[in-house]
C-alpha positions as CSV (number, residue, x, y, z in Angstrom):
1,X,93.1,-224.3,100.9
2,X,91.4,-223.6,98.0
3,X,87.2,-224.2,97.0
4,X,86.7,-226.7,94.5
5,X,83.8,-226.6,91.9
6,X,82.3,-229.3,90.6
7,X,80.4,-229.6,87.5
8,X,77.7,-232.7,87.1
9,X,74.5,-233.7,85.4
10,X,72.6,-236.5,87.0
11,X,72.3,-238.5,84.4
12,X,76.1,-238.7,83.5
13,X,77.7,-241.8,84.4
14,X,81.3,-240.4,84.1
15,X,79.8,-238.0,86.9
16,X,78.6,-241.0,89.1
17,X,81.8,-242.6,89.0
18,X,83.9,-239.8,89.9
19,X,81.6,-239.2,92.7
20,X,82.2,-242.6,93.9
21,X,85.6,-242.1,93.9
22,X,85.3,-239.0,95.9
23,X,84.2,-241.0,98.0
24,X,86.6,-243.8,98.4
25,X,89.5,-240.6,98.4
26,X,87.0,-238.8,101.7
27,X,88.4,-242.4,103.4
28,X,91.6,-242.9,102.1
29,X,92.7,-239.7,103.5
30,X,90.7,-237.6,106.5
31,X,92.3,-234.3,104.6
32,X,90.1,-234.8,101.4
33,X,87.5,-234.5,104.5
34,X,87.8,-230.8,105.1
35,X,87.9,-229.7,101.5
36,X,85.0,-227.4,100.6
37,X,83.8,-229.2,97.8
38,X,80.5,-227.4,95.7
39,X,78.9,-229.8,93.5
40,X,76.8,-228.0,90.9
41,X,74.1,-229.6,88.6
42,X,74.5,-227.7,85.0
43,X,71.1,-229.0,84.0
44,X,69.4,-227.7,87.8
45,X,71.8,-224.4,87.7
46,X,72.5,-223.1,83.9
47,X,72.8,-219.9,85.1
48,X,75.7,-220.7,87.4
49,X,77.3,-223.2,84.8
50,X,76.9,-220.7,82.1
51,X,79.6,-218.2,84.0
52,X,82.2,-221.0,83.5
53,X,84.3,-222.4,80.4
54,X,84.0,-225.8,80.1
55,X,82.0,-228.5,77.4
56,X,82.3,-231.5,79.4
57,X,81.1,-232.9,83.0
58,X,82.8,-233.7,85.0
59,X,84.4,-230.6,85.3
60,X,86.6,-229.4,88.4
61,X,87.9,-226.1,89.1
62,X,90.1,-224.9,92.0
63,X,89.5,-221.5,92.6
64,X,89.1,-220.4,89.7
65,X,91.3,-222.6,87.5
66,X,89.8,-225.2,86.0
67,X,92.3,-228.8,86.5
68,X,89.9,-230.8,85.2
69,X,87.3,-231.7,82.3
70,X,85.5,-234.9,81.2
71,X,85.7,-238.1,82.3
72,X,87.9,-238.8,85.4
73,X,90.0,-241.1,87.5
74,X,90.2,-241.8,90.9
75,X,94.1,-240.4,90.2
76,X,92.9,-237.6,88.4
77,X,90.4,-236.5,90.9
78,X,93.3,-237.1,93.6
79,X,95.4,-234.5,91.7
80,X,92.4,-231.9,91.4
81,X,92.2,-232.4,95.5
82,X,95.8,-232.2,96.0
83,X,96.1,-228.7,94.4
84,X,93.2,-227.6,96.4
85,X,94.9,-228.5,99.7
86,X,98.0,-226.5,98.8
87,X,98.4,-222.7,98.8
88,X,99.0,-222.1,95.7
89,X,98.1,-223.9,92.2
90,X,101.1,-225.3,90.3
91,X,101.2,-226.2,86.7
């Protein structure tokens, strides 16, 4: 299992929405549950979010491969979990 990173800003509504299906995938599945999942405001944390290559939010990385940037589904965000419950990233 592999960390994922989450990139946000709090005013973002493409952020919002992807949290709320985050959400709705923590029940659907009780494995999304034990994900280690580190959400990180770019606005509250430039100095983090500067270290990173990305332009848009939200932005997920697993491990350190980033699987996805800008705005999200609930099937994209299911894919970004999926690779981080595996051992290794494919693709």
């Amino acid at each position: 299992m592999k960390k994922v990173t989450m990139f946000t800003m709090k005013t973002c509504p493409y952020c919002k929405a992807a949290l709320r299906w985050m959400d709705e995938l923590f029940k659907e599945n009780a494995k999304y549950k034990a994900l280690e999942i580190e959400k990180i405001d770019e606005v509250a944390h430039p100095d983090i979010a500067e270290q990173y290559d990305y332009y848009y939010v939200p932005t997920y990385y697993v491990g350190s491969t980033k699987l996805h940037e800008g705005p999200a589904s609930l099937e994209k965000i299911r894919r970004v979990f999926d690779a981080a419950l595996e051992v290794t990233i494919h693709g």
